[in-house]
C-alpha positions, 0 to 999 in steps of 0.5 A, a space after each residue: 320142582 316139577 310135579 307129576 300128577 295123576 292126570 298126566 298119567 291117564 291122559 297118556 293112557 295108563 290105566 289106574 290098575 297097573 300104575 297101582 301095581 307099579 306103584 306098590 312094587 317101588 314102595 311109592 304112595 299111591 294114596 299121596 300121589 292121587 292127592 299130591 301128586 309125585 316130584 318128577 325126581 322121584 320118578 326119573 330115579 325109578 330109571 322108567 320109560 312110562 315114568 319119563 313119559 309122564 315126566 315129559 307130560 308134566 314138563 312139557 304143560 309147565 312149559 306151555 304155562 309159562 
């Protein structure tokens, strides 16, 4: 399972404000995704290009890992 963290999203640019913002308006934890991170199922059902991207990020560094 893939995890996306918050880093791979502010290594794509996306500013702690509006992903907070995002966050709220789909009921996600923000306090568990700064922790934890978030499984990429999750996001890929909110059907969001910037959440593909980031999923894209986290896929692509366990890629690269292995």
């Amino acid at each position: 399972m893939t995890i996306v963290l918050h880093r791979h999203c502010r290594e794509l640019g996306y500013c702690n404000r509006g992903l907070r913002e995002w966050f709220s308006r789909e009921g996600l934890d923000w306090a568990g995704f700064l922790k934890h991170g978030i499984a990429a199922d999750t996001l890929r059902a909110k059907n969001n290009a910037m959440a593909a991207r980031a999923i894209s990020k986290a896929e692509g560094e366990l890629r690269g890992q292995q």
